[in-house]
DRENDRENVO-907941 format. One line per 8 residues: number of its first residue (from 1); their letters; for each residue y, z, x of C-alpha. Coordinates in nm, 2 decimals. Each point is the difference from the previous one (the first is absolute). Layout:
# DRENDRENVO-907941
NUM	a	Y,Z,X; ...
END
This chain:
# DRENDRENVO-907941
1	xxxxxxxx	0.00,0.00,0.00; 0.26,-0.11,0.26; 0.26,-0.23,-0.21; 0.30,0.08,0.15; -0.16,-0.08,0.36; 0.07,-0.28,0.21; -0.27,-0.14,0.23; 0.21,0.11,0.29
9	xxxxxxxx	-0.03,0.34,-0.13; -0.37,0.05,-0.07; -0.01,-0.17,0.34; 0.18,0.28,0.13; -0.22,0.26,-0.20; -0.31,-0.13,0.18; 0.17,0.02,0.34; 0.10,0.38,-0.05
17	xxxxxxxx	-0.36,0.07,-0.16; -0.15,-0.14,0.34; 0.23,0.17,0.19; -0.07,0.36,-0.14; -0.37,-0.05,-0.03; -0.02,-0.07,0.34; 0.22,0.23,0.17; -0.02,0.28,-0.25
25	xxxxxxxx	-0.34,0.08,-0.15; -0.03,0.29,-0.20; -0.11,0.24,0.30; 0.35,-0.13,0.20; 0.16,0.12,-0.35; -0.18,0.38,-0.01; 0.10,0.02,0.39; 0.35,-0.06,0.01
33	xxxxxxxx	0.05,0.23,-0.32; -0.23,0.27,0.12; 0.21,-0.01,0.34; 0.34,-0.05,-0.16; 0.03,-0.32,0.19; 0.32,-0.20,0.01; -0.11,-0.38,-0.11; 0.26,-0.10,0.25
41	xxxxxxxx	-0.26,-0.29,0.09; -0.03,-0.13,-0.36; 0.34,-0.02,0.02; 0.02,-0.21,0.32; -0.23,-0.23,-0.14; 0.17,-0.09,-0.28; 0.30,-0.08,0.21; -0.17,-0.20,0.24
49	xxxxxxxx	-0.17,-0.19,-0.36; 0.34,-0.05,-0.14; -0.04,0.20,-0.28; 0.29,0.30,0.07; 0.21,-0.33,-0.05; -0.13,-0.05,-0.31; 0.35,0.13,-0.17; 0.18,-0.15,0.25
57	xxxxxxxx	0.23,-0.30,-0.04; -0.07,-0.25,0.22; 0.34,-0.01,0.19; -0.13,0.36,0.15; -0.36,-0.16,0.09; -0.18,0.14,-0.36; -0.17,-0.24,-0.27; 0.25,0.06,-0.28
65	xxxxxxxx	-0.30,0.17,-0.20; 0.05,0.10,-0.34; -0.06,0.29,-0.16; -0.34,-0.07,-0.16; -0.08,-0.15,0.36; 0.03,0.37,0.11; -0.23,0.10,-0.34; -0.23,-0.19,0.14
73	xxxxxxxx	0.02,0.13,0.36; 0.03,0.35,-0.08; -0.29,0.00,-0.22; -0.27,-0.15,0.21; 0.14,0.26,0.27; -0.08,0.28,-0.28; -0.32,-0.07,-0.03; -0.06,0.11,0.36
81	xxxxxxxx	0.24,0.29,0.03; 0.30,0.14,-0.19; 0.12,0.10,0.38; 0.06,-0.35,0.09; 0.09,-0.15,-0.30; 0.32,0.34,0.00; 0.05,-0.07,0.33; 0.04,-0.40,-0.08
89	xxxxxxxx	0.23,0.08,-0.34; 0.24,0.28,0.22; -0.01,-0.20,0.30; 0.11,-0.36,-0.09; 0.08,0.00,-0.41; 0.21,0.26,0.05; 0.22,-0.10,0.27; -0.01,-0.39,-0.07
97	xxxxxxxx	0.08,0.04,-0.36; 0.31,0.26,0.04; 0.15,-0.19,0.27; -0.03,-0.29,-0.26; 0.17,0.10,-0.33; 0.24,0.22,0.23; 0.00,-0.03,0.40; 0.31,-0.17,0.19
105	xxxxxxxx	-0.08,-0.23,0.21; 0.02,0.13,0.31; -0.28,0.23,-0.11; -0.22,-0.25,-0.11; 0.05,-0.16,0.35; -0.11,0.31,0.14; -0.27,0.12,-0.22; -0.19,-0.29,-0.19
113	xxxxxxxx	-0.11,-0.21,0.34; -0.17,0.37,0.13; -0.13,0.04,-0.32; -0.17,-0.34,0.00; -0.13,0.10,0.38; -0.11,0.37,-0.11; 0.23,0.12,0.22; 0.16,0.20,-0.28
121	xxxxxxxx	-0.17,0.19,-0.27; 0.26,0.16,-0.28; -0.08,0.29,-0.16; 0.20,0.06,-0.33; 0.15,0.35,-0.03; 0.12,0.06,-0.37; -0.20,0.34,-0.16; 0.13,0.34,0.05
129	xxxxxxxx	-0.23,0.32,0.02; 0.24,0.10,-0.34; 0.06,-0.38,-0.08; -0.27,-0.21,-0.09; -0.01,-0.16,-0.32; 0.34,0.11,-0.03; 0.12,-0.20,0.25; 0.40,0.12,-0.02
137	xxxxxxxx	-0.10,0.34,0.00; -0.02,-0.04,0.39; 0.25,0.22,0.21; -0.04,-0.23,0.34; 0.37,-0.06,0.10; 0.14,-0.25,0.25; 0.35,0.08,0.07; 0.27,-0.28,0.14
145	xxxxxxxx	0.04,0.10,0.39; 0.22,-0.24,0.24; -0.20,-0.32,0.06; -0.27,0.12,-0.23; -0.16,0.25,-0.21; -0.18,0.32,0.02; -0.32,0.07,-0.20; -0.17,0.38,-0.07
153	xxxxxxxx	-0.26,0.04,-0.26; -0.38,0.01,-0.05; -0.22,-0.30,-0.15; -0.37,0.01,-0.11; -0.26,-0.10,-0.02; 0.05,-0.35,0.19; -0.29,-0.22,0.07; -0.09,-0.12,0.36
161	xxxxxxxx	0.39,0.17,0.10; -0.07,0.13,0.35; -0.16,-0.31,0.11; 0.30,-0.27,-0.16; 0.25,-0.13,0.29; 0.26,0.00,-0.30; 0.07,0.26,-0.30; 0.20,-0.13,-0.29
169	xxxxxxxx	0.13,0.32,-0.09; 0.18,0.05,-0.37; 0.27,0.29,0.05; 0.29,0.13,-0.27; 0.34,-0.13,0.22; 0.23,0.10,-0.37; -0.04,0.15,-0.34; 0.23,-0.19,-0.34
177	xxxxxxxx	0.00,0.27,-0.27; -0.03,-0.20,-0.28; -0.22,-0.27,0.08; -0.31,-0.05,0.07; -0.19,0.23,0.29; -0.16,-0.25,0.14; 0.38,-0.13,0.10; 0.04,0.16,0.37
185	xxxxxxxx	-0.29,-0.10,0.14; -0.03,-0.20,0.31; -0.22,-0.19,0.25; -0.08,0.03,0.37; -0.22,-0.15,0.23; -0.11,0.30,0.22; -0.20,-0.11,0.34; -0.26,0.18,0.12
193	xxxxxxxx	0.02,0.19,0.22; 0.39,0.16,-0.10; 0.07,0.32,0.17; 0.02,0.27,-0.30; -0.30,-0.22,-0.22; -0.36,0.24,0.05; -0.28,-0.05,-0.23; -0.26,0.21,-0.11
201	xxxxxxxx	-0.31,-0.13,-0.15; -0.17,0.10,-0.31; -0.38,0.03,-0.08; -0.12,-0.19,-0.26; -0.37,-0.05,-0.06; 0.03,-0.39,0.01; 0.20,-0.27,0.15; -0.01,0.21,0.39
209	xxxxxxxx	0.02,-0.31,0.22; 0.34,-0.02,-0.16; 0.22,0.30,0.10; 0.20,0.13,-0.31; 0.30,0.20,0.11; 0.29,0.26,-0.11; 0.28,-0.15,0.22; 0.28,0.22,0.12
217	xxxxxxxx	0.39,-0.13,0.04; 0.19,0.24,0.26; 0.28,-0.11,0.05; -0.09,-0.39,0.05; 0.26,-0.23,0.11; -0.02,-0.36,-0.11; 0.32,-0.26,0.06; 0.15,-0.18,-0.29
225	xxxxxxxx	-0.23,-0.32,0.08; -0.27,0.19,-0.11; 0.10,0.02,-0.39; -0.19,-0.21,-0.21; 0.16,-0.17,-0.25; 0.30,0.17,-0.18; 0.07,0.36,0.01; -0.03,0.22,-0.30
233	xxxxxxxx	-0.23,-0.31,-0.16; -0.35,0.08,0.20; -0.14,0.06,-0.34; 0.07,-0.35,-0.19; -0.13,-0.12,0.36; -0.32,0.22,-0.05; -0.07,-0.10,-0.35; -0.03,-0.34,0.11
241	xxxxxxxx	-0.21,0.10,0.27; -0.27,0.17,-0.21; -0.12,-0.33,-0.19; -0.20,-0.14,0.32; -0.08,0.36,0.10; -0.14,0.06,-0.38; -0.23,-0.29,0.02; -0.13,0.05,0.34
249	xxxxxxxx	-0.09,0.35,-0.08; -0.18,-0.17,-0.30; -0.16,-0.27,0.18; -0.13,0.26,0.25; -0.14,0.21,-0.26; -0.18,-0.28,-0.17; -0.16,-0.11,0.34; -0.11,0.43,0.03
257	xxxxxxxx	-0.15,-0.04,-0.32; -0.16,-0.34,0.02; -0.20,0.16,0.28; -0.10,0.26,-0.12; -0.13,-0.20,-0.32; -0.19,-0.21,0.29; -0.14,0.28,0.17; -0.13,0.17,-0.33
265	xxxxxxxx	-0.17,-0.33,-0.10; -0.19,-0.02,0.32; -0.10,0.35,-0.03; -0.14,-0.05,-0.31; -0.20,-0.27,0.07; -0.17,0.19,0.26; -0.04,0.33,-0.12; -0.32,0.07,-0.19
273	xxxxxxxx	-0.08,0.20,-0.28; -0.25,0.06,-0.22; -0.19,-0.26,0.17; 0.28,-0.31,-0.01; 0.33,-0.02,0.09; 0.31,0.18,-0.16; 0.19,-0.26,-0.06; -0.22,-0.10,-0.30
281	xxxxxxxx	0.08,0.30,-0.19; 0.33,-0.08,-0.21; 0.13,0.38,0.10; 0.02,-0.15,0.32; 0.10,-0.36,0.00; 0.23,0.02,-0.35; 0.25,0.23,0.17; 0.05,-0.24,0.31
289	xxxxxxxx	0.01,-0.34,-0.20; 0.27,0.19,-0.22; 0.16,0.07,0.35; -0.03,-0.34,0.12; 0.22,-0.17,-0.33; 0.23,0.23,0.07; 0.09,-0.04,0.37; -0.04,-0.41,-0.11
297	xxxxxxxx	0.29,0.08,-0.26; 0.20,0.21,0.22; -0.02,-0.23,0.30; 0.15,-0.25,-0.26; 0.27,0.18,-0.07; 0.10,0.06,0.34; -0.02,-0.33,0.05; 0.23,-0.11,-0.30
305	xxxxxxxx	0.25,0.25,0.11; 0.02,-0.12,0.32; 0.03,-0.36,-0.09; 0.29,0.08,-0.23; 0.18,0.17,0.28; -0.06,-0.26,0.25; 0.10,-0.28,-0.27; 0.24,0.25,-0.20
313	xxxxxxxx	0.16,0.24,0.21; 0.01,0.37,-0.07; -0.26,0.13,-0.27; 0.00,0.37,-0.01; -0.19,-0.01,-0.32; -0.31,-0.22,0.10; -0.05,0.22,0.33; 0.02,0.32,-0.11
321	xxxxxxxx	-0.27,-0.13,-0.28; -0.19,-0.17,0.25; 0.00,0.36,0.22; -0.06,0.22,-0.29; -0.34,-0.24,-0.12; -0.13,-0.02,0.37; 0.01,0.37,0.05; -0.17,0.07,-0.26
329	xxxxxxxx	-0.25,-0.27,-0.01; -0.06,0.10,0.33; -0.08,0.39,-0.06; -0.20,-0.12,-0.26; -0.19,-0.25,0.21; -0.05,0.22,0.31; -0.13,0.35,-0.18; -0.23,-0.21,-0.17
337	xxxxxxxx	-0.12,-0.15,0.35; -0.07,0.32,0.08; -0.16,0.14,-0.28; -0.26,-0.25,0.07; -0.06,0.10,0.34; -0.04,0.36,-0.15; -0.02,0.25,0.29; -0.01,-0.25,0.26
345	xxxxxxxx	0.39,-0.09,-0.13; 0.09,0.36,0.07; -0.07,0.01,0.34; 0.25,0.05,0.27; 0.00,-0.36,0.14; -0.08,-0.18,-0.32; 0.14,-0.35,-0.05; 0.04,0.08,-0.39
353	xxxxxxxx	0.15,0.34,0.07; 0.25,-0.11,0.22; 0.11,-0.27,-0.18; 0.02,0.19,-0.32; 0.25,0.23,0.19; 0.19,-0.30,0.15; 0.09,-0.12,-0.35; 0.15,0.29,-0.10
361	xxxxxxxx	0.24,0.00,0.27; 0.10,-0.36,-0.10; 0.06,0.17,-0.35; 0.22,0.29,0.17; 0.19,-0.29,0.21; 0.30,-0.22,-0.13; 0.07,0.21,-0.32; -0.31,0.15,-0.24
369	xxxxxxxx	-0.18,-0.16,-0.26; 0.26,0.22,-0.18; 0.31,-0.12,0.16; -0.10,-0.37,-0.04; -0.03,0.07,-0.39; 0.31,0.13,0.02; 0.17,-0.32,0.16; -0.22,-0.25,-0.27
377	xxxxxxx	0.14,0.24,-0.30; 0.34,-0.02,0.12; -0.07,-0.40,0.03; -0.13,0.02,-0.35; 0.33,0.16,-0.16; -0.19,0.31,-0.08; 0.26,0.22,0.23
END
């Protein structure tokens, strides 16, 4: 059911597939998580493959991809490891994209050729230990200094932060009783490493190659060149951000869950009980074909959504639909992988238990299930 793909990309597909199978089985996958290790090689690779250029317009030495190019990408890469298909969306989507819709051009001189080389990795630096889905609650200042500004504050948690060469860092630079409190909020691209910028990391049971971080601001200094786009409008530039962020997140997630789905379907056809396998018993099988139509309907909704905001523009609606229906889907999809494996899901290094919890980061990332209904109510009319 691929409709809204082009030879080129299924072409694509099949070279990433390759690529992964080869270089990351599923053992390479339990080893780097169990030892918490940085994919910085994954990363190299798709440098040296073109793909971090997939974003990229061509003037900088990228493709020009589209968004559902990146769906594409990003998905395939999530079937292998939510790791490296975070580190992929933080690393390039990120950076590419926001110097896009808001960079100068001196900083897409700078940036958007290392970007395309791997030589810099952007980390985006937006919740607040008291400010997450409340994004203007945060209390992160940056405060005009001569030939620059001055940023304090706390952010967390931030996804691959430590290891980024470049932190777009949202901080509050003026407050407009009045209007709106998302008015006041700015941009600034942050390199790593910025004397006063420390990071600790956090412990989460899943995604460890990727380092998530609490990031601390003392005192950082950053000159005026380093503003991105206009000051005091860092959230319209955000919001405009979060489509292609939205749908990679969903892509990823359908990818987690299509393996999962894959994984239980093998398992069942080799696990015997009662004298034949357990995938004839409808208790078994009727819970992953149920799974399966619905990562299939998911996957095209994702891919609708991005389509219209390759062909349309902004479409704040369609992603956060498309996010909300692959998280879901996906928690669906991957507890009921696992409750096929029974106990052998449980286990410590289990495929279907890792995967299970992987998804529900994806959920936790980008704005809840909850926040994304929020956005297609208010998209609706109904507030």
């Amino acid at each position: 059911m691929d409709i809204y793909l082009s030879p080129r990309q299924l072409e694509m597909r099949a070279e990433v597939r390759a690529f992964l199978d080869q270089n990351y089985p599923p053992e390479r996958i339990l080893q780097i998580e169990r030892d918490e290790e940085y994919p910085d090689d994954f990363y190299r690779e798709c440098a040296a493959r073109g793909w971090t250029g997939i974003p990229v317009p061509t003037e900088y030495g990228g493709s020009n991809g589209s968004v559902l190019d990146l769906c594409v990408f990003v998905e395939e890469v999530g079937k292998t490891s939510i790791s490296m298909a975070t580190l992929y969306i933080t690393g390039t989507i990120f950076g590419s994209h926001a110097l896009h819709i808001c960079g100068s051009k001196e900083q897409a001189d700078k940036y958007l050729p290392a970007i395309v080389a791997g030589d810099k990795r952007f980390a985006l630096a937006m919740s607040e230990p008291g400010a997450g889905s409340d994004f203007a609650a945060m209390t992160t200042t940056a405060e005009k200094v001569e030939g620059g500004w001055r940023i304090n504050g706390a952010k967390g948690p931030i996804s691959g932060a430590e290891r980024a060469e470049v932190i777009i860092t949202a901080a509050r630079t003026g407050t407009y009783p009045g209007e709106s409190r998302q008015k006041g909020i700015s941009l600034f691209l942050v390199d790593n490493p910025t004397k006063g910028v420390s990071f600790e990391r956090r412990n989460y049971p899943a995604m460890k190659a990727l380092m998530v971080n609490d990031i601390t601001y003392d005192g950082v200094v950053v000159g005026d060149d380093a503003v991105l786009g206009e000051i005091d409008d860092g959230w319209l530039n955000l919001a405009r951000l979060m489509d292609p962020e939205r749908l990679a997140n969903a892509a990823q997630a359908i990818g987690v869950a299509q393996a999962a789905i894959d994984d239980g379907v093998e398992y069942a056809r080799n696990r015997e009980q009662y004298g034949k396998p357990i995938a004839r018993f409808q208790a078994v099988s009727h819970p992953l074909a149920e799974s399966q139509a619905e990562i299939a309907a998911a996957r095209l909704l994702v891919y609708a959504a991005a389509h219209k905001r390759d062909v349309e523009g902004p479409c704040p609606m369609e992603a956060s639909m498309a996010k909300m229906l692959a998280n879901n889907v996906a928690a669906r999809a991957t507890s009921a992988a696992m409750q096929v494996a029974g106990a052998r899901g449980w286990e410590a290094e289990s495929h279907f238990l890792r995967r299970n919890l992987e998804v529900r980061g994806c959920e936790l990332g980008g704005g809840t299930s909850q926040i994304q209904r929020n956005i297609i109510a208010y998209h609706m009319g109904l507030r």
